[in-house]
CHARMM-style PDB file with segment names, atoms N, HN, CA, C and O in Angstrom:
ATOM      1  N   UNK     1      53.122 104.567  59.355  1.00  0.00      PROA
ATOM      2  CA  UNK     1      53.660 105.019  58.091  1.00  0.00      PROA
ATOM      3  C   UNK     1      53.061 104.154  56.966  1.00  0.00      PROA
ATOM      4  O   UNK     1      53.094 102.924  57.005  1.00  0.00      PROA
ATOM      5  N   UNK     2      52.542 104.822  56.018  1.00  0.00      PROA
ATOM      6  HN  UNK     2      52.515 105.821  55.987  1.00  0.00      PROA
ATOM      7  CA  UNK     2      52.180 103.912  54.845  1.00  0.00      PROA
ATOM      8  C   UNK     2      52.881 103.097  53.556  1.00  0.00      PROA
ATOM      9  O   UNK     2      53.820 103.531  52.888  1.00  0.00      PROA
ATOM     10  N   UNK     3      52.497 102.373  53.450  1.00  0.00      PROA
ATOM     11  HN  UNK     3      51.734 102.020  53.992  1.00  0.00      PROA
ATOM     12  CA  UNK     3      53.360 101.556  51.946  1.00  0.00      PROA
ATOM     13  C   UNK     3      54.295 102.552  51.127  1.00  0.00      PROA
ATOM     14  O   UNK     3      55.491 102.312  50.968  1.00  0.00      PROA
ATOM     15  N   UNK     4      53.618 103.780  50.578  1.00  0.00      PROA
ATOM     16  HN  UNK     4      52.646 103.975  50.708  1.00  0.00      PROA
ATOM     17  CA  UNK     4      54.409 104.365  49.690  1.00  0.00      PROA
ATOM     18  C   UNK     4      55.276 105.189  50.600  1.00  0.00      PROA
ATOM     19  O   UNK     4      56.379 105.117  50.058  1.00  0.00      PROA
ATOM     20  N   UNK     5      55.412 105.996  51.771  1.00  0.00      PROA
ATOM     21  HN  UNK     5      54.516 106.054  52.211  1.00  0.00      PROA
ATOM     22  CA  UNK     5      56.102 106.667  52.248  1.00  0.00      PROA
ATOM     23  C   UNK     5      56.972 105.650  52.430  1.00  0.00      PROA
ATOM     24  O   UNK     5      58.030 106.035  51.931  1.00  0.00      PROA
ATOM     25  N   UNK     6      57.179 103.990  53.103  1.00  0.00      PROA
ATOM     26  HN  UNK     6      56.320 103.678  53.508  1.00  0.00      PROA
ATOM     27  CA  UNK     6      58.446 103.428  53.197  1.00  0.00      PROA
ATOM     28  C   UNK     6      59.010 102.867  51.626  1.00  0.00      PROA
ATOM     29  O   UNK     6      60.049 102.344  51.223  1.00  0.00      PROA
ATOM     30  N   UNK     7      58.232 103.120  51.256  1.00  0.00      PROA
ATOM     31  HN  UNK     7      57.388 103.545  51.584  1.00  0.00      PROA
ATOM     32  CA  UNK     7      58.860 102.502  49.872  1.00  0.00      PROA
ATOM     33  C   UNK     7      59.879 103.833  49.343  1.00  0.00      PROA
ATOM     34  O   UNK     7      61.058 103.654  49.038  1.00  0.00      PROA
ATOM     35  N   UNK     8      59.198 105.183  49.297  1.00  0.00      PROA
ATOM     36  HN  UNK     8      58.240 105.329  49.545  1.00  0.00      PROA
ATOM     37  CA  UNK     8      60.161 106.310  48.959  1.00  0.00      PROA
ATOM     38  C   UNK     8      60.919 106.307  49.681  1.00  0.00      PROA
ATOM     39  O   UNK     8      62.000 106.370  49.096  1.00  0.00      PROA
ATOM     40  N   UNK     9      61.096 106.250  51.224  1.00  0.00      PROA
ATOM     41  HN  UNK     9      60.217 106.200  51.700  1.00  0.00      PROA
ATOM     42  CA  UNK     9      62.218 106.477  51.986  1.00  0.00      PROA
ATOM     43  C   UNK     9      63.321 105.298  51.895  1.00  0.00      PROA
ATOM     44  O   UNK     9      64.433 105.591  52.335  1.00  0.00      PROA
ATOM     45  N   UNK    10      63.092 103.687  51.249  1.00  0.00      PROA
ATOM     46  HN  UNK    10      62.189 103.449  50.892  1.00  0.00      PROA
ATOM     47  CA  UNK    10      64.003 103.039  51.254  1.00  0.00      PROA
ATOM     48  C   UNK    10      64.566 103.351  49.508  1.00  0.00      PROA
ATOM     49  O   UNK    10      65.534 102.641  49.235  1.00  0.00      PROA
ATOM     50  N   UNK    11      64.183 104.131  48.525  1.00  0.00      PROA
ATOM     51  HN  UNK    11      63.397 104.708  48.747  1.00  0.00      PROA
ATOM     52  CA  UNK    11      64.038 104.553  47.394  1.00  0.00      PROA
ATOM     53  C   UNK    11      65.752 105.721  47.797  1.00  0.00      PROA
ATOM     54  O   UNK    11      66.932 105.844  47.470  1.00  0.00      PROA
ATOM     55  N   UNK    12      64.782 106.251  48.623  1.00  0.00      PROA
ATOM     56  HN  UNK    12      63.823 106.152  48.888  1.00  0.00      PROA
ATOM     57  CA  UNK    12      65.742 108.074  48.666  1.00  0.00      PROA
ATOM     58  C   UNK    12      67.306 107.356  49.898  1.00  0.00      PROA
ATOM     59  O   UNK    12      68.351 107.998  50.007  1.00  0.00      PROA
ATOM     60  N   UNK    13      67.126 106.313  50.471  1.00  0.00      PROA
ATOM     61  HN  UNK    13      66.277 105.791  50.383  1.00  0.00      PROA
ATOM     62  CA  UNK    13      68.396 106.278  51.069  1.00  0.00      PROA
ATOM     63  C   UNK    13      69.431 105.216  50.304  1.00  0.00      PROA
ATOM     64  O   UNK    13      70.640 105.141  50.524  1.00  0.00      PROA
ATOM     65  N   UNK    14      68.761 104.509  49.466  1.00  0.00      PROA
ATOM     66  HN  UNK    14      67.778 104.570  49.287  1.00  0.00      PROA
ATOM     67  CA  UNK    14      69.829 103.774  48.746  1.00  0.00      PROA
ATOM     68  C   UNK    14      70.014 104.640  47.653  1.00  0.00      PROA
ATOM     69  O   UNK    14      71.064 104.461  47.035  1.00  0.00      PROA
ATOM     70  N   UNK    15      69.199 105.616  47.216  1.00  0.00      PROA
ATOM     71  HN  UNK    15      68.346 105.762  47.718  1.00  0.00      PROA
ATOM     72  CA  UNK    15      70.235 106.676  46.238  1.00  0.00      PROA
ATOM     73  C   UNK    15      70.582 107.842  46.942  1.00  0.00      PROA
ATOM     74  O   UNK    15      71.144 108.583  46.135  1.00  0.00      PROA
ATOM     75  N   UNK    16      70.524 108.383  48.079  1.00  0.00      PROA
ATOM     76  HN  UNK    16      70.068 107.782  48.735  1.00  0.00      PROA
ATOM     77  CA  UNK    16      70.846 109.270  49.292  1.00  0.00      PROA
ATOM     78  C   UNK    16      70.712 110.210  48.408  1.00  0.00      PROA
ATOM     79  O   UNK    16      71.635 110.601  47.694  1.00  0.00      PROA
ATOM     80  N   UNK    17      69.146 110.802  48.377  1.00  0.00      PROA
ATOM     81  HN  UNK    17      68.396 110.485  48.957  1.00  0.00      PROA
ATOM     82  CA  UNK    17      68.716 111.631  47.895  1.00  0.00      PROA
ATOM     83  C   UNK    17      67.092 111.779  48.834  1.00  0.00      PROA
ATOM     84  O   UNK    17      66.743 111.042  49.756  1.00  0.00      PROA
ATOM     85  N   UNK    18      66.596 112.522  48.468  1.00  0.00      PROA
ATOM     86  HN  UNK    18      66.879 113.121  47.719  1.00  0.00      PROA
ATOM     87  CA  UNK    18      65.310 113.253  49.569  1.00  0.00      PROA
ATOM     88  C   UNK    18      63.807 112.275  48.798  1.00  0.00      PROA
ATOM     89  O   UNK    18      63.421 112.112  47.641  1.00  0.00      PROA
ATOM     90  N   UNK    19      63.446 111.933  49.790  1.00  0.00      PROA
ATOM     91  HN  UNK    19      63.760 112.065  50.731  1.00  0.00      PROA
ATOM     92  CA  UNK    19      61.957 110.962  49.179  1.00  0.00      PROA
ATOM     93  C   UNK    19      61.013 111.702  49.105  1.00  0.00      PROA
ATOM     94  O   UNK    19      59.983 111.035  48.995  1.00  0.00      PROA
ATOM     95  N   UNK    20      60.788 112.992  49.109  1.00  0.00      PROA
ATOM     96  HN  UNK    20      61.624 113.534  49.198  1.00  0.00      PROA
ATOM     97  CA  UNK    20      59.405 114.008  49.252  1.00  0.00      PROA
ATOM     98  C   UNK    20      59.884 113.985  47.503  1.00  0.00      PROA
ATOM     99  O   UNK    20      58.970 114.577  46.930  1.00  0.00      PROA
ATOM    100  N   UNK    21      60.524 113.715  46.867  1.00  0.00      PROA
ATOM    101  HN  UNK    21      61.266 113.234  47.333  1.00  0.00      PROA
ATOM    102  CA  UNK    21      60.627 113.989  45.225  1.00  0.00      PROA
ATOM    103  C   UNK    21      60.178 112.923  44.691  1.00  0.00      PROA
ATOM    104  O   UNK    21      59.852 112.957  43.505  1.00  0.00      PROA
ATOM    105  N   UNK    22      60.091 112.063  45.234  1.00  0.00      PROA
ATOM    106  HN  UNK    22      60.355 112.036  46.198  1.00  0.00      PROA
ATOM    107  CA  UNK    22      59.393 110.780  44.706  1.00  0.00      PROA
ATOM    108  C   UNK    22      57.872 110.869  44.760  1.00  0.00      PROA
ATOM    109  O   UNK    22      57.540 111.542  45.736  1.00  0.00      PROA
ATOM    110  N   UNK    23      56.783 110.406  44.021  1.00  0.00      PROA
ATOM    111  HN  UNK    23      57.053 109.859  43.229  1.00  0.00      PROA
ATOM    112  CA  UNK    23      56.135 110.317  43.396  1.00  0.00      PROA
ATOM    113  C   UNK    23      55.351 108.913  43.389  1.00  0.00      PROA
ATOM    114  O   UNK    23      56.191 108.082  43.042  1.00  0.00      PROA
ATOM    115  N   UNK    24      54.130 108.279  43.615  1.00  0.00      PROA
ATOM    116  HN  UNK    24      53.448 108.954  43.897  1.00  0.00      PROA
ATOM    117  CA  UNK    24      53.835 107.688  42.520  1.00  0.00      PROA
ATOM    118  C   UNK    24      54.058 107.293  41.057  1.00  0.00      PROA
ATOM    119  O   UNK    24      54.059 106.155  40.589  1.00  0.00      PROA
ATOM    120  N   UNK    25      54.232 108.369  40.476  1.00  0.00      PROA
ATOM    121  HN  UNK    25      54.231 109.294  40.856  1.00  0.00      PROA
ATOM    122  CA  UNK    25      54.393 108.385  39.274  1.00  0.00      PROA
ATOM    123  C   UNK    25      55.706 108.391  39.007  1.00  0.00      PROA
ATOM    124  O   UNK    25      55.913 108.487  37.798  1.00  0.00      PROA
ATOM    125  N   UNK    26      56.713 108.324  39.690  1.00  0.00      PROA
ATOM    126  HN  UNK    26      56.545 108.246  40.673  1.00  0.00      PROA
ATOM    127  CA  UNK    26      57.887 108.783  39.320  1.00  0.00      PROA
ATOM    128  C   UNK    26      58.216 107.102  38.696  1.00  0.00      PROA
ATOM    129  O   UNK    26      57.759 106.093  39.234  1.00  0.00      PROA
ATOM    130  N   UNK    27      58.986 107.100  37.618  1.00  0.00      PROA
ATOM    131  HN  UNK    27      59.357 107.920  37.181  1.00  0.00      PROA
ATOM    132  CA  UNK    27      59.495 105.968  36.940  1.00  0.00      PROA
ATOM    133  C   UNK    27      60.769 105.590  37.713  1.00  0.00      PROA
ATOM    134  O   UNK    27      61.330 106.429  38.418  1.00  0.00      PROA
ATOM    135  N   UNK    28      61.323 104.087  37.563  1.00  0.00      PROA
ATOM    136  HN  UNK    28      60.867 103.405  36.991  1.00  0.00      PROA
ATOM    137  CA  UNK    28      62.358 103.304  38.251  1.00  0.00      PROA
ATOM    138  C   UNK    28      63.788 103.746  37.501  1.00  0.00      PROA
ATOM    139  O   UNK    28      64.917 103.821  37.984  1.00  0.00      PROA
ATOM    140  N   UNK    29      63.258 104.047  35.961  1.00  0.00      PROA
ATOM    141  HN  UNK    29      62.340 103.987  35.568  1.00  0.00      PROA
ATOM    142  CA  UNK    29      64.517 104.449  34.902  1.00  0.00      PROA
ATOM    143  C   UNK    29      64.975 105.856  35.434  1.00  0.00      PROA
ATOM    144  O   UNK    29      66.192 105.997  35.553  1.00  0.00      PROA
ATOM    145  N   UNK    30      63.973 107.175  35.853  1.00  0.00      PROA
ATOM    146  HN  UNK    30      62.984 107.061  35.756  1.00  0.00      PROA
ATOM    147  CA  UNK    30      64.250 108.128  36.279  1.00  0.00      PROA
ATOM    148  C   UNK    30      65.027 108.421  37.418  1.00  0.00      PROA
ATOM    149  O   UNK    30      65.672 109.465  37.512  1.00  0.00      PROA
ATOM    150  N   UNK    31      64.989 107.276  38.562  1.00  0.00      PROA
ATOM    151  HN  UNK    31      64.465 106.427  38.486  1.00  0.00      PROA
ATOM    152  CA  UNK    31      65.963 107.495  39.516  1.00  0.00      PROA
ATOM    153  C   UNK    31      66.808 106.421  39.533  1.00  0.00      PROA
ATOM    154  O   UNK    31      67.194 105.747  40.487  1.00  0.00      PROA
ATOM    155  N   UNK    32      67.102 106.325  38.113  1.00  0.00      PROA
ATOM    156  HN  UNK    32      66.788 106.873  37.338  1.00  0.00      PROA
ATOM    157  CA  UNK    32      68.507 106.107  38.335  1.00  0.00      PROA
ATOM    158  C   UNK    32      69.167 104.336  38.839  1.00  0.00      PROA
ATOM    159  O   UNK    32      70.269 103.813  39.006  1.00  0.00      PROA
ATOM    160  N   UNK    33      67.546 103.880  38.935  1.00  0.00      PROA
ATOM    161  HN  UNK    33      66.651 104.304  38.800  1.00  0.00      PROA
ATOM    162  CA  UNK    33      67.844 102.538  39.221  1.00  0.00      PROA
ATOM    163  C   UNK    33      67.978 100.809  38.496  1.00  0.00      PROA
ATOM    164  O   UNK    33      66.906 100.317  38.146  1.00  0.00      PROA
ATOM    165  N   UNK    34      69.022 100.114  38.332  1.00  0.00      PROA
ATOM    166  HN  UNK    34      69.893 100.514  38.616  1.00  0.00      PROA
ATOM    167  CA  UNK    34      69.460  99.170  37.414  1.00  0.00      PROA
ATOM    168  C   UNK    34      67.784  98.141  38.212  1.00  0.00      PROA
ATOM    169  O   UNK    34      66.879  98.386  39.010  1.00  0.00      PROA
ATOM    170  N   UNK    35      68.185  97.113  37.434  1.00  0.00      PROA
ATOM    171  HN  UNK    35      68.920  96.914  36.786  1.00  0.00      PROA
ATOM    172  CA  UNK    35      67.511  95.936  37.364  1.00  0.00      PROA
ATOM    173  C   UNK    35      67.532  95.223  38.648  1.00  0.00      PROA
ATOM    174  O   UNK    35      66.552  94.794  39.256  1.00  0.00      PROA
ATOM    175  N   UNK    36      69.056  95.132  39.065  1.00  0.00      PROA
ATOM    176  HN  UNK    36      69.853  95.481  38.571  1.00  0.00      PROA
ATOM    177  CA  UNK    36      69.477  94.684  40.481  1.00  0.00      PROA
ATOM    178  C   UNK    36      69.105  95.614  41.659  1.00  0.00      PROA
ATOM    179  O   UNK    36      68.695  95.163  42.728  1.00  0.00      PROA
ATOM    180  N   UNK    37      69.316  97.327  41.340  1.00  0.00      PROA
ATOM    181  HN  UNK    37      69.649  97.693  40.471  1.00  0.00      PROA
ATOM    182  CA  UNK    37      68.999  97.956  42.687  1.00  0.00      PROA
ATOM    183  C   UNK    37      67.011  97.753  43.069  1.00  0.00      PROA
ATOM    184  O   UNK    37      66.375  97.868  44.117  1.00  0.00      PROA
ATOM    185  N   UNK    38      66.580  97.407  41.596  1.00  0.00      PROA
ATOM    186  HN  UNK    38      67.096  97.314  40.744  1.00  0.00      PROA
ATOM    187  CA  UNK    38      65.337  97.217  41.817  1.00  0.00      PROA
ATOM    188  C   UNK    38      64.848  95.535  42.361  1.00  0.00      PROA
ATOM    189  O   UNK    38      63.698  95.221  42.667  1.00  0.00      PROA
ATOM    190  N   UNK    39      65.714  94.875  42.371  1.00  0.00      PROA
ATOM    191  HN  UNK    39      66.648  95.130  42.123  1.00  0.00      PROA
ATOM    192  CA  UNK    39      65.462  93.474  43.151  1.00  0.00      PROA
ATOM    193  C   UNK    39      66.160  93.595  44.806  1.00  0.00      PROA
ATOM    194  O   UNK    39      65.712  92.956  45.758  1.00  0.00      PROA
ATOM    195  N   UNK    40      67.402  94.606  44.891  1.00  0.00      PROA
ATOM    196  HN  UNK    40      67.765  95.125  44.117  1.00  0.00      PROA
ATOM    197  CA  UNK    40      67.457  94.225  46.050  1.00  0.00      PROA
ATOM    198  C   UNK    40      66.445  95.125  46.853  1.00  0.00      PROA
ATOM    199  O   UNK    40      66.192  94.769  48.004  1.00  0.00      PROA
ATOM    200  N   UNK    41      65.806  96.325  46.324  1.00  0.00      PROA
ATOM    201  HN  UNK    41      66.011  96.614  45.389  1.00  0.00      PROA
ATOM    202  CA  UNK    41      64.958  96.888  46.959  1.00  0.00      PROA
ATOM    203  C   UNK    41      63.593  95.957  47.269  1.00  0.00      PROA
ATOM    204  O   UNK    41      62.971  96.187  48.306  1.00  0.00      PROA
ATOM    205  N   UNK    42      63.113  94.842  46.302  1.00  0.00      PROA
ATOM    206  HN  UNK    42      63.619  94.655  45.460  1.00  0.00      PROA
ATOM    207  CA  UNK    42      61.813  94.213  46.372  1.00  0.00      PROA
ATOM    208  C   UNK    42      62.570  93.071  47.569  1.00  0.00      PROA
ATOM    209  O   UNK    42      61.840  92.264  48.145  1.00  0.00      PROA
ATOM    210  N   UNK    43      63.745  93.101  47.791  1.00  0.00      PROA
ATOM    211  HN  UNK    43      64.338  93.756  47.322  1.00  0.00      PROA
ATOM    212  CA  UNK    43      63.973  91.870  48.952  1.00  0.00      PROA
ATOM    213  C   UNK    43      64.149  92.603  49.998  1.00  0.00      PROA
ATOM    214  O   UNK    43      64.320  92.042  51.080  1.00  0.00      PROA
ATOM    215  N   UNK    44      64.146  94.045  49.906  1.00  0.00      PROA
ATOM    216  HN  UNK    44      64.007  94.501  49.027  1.00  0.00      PROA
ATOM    217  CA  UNK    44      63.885  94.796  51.399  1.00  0.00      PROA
ATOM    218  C   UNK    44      62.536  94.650  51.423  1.00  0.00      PROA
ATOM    219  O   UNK    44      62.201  94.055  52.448  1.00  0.00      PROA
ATOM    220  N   UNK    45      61.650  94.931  50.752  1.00  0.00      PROA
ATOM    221  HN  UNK    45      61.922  95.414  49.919  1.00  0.00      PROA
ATOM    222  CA  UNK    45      60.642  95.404  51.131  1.00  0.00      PROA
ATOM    223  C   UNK    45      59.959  93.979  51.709  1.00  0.00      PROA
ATOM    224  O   UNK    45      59.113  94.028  52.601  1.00  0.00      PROA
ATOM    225  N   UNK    46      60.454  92.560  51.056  1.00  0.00      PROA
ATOM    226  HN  UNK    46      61.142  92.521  50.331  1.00  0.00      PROA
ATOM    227  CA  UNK    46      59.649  91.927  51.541  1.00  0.00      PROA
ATOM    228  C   UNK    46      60.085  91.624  52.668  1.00  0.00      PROA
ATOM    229  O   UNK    46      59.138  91.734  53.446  1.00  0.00      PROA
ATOM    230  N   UNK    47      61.102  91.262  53.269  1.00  0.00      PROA
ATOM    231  HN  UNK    47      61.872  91.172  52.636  1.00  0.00      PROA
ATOM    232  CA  UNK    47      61.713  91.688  54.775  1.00  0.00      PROA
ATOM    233  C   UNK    47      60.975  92.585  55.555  1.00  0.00      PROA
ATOM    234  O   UNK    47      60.816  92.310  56.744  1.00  0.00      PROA
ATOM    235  N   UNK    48      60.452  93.705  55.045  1.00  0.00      PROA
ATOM    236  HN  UNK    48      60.582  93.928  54.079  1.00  0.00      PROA
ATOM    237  CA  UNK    48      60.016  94.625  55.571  1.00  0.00      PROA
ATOM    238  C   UNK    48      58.705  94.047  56.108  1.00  0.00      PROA
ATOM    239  O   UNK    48      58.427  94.094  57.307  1.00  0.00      PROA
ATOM    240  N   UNK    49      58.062  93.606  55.365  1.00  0.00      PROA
ATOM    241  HN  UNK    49      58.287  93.567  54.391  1.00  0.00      PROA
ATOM    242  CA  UNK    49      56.852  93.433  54.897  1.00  0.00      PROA
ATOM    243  C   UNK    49      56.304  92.164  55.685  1.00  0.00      PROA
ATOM    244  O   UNK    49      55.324  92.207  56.429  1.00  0.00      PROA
ATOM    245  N   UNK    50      57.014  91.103  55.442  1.00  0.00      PROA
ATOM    246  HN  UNK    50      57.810  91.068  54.837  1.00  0.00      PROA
ATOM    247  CA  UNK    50      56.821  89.734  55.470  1.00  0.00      PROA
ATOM    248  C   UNK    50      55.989  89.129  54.311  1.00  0.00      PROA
ATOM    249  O   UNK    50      55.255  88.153  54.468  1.00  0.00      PROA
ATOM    250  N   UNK    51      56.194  89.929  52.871  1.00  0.00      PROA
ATOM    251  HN  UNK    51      56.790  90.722  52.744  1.00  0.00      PROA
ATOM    252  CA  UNK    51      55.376  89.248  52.143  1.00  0.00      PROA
ATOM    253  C   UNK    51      56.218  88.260  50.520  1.00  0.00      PROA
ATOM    254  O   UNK    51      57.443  88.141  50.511  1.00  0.00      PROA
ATOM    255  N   UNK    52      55.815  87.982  49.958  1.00  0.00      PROA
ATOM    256  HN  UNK    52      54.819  88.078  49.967  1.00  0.00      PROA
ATOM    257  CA  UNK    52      56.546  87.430  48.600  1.00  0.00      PROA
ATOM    258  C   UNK    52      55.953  88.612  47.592  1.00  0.00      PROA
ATOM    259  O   UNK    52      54.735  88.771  47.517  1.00  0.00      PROA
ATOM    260  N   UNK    53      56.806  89.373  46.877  1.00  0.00      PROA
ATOM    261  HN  UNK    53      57.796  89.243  46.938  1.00  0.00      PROA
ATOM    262  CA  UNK    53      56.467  89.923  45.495  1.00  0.00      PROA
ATOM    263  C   UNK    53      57.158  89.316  44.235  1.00  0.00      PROA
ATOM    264  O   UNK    53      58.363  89.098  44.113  1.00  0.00      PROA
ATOM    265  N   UNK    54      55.903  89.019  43.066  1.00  0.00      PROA
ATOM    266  HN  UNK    54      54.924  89.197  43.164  1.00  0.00      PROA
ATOM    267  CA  UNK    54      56.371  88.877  42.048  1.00  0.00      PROA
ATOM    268  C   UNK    54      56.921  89.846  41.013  1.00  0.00      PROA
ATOM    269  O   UNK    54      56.351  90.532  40.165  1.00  0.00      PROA
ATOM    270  N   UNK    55      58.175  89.699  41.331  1.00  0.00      PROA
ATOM    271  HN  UNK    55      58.638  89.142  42.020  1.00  0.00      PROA
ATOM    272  CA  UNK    55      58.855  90.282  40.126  1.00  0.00      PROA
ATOM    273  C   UNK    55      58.120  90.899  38.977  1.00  0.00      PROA
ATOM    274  O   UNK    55      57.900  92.079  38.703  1.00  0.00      PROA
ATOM    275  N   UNK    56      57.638  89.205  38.073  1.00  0.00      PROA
ATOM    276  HN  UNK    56      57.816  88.246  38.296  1.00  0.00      PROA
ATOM    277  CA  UNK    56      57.319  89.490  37.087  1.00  0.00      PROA
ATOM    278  C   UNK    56      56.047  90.398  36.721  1.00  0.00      PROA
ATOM    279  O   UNK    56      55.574  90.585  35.600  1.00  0.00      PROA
ATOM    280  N   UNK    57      55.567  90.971  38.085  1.00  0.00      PROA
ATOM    281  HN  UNK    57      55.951  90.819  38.996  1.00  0.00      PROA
ATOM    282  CA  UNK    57      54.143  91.667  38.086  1.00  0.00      PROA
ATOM    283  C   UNK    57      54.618  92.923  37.665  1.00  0.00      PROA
ATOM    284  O   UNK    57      54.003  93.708  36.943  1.00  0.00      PROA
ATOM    285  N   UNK    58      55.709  93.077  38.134  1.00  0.00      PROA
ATOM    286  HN  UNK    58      56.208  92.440  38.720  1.00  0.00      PROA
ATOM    287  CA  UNK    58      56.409  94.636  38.518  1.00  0.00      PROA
ATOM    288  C   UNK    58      56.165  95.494  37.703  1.00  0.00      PROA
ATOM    289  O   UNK    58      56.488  95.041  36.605  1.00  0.00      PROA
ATOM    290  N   UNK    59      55.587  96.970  37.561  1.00  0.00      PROA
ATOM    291  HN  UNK    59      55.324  97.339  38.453  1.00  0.00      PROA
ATOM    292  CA  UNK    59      55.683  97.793  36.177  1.00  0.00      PROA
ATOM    293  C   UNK    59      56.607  98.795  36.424  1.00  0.00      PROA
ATOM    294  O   UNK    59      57.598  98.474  37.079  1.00  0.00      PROA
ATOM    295  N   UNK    60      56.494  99.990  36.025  1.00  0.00      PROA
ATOM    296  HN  UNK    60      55.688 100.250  35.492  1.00  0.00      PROA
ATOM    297  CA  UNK    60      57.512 100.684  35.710  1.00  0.00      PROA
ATOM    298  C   UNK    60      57.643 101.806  36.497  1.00  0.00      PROA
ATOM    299  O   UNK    60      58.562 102.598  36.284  1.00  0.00      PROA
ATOM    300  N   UNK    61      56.804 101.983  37.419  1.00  0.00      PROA
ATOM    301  HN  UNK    61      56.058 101.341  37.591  1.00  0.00      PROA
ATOM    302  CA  UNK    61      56.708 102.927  38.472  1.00  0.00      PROA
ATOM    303  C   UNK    61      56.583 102.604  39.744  1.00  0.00      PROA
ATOM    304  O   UNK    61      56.102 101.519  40.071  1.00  0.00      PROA
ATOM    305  N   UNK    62      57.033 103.575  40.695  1.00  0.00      PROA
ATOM    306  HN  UNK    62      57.424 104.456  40.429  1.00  0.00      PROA
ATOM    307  CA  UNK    62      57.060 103.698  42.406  1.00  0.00      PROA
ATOM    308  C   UNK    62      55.439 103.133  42.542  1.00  0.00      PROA
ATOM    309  O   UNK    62      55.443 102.074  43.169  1.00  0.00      PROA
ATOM    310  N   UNK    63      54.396 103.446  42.230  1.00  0.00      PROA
ATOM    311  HN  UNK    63      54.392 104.307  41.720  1.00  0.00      PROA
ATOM    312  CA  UNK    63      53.297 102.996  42.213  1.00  0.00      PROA
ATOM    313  C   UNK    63      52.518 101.780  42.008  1.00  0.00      PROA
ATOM    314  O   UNK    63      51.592 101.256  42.628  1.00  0.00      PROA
ATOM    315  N   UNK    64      53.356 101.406  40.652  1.00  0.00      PROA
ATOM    316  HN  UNK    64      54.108 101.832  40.149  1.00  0.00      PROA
ATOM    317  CA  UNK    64      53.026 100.402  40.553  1.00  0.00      PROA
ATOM    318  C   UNK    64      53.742  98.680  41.568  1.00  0.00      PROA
ATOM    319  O   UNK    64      53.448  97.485  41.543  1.00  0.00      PROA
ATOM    320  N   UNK    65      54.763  99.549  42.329  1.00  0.00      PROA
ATOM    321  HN  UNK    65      55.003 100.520  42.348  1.00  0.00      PROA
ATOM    322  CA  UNK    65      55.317  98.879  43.105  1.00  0.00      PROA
ATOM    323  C   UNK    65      54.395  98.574  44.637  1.00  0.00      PROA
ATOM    324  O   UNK    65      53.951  97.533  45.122  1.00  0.00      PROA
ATOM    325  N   UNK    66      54.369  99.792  45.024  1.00  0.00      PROA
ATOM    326  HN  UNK    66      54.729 100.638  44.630  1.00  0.00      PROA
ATOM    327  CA  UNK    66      52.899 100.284  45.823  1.00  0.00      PROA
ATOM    328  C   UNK    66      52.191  99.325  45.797  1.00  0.00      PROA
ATOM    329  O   UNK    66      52.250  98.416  46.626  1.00  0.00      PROA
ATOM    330  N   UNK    67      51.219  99.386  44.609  1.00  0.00      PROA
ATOM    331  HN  UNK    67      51.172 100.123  43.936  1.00  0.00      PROA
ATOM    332  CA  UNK    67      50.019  98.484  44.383  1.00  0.00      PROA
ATOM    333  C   UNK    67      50.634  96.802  44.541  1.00  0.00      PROA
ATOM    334  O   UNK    67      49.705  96.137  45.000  1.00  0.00      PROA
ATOM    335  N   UNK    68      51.710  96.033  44.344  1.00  0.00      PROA
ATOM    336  HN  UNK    68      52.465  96.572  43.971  1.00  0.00      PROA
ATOM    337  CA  UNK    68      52.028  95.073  44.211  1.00  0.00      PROA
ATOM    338  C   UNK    68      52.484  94.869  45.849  1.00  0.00      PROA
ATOM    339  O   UNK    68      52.938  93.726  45.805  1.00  0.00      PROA
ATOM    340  N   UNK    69      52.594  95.228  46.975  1.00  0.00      PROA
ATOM    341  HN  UNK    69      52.225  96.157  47.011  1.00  0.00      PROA
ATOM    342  CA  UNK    69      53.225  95.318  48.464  1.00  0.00      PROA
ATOM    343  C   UNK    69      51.533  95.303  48.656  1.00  0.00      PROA
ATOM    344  O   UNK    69      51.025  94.224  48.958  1.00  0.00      PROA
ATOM    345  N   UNK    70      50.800  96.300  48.510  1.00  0.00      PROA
ATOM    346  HN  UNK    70      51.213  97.178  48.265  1.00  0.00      PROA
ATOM    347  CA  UNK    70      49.283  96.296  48.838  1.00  0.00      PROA
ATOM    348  C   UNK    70      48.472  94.654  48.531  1.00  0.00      PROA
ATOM    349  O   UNK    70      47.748  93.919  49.202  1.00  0.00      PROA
ATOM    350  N   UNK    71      48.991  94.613  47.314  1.00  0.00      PROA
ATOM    351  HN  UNK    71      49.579  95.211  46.769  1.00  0.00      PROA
ATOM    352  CA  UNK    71      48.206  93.238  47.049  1.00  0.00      PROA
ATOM    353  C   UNK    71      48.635  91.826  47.977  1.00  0.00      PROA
ATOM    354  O   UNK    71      48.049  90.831  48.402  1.00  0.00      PROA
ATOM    355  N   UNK    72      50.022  92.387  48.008  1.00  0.00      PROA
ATOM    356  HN  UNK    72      50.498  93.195  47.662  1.00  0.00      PROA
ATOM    357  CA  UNK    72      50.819  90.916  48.813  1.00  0.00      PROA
ATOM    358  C   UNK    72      50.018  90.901  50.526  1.00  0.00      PROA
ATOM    359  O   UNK    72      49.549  89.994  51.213  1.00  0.00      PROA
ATOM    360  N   UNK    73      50.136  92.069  50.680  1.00  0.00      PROA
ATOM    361  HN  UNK    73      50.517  92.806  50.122  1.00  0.00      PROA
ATOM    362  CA  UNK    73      49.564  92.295  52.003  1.00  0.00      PROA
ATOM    363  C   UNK    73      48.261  91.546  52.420  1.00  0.00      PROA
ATOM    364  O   UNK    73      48.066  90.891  53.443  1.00  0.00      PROA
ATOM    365  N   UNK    74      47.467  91.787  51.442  1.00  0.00      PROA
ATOM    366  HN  UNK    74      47.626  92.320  50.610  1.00  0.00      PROA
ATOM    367  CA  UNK    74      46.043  91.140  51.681  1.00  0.00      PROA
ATOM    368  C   UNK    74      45.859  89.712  52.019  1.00  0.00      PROA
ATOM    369  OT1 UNK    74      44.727  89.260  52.195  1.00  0.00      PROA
TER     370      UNK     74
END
């Protein structure tokens, strides 16, 4: 499974909604998510992951989240 498919699917079950609607492009404000649901999601992912993400890299989209898990990875 790739970066963005687990990133939508941990996206679509903490708002228990369907991850095929998610997007790249889809914005963090659009679904609905605070400041906190977006940190405890970056402490799943790095769990997930085994990696450290910086916060402060973070932009404003599912994508740009993507690209920041990709980079940690390397």
């Amino acid at each position: 499974m790739d970066v963005f498919t687990k990133i939508a699917q941990a996206i679509a079950q903490r708002r228990g909604s369907d991850a095929s609607q998610i997007t790249p492009e889809t914005r963090f404000d659009e679904l609905q998510l605070d400041s906190l649901d977006v940190a405890e999601l970056i402490m799943e992912l790095e769990d997930e992951f085994s990696i450290t993400i910086d916060m402060a890299q973070l932009g404003a989209t599912v994508g740009d989240l993507v690209n920041l898990v990709n980079e940690a990875r390397k």
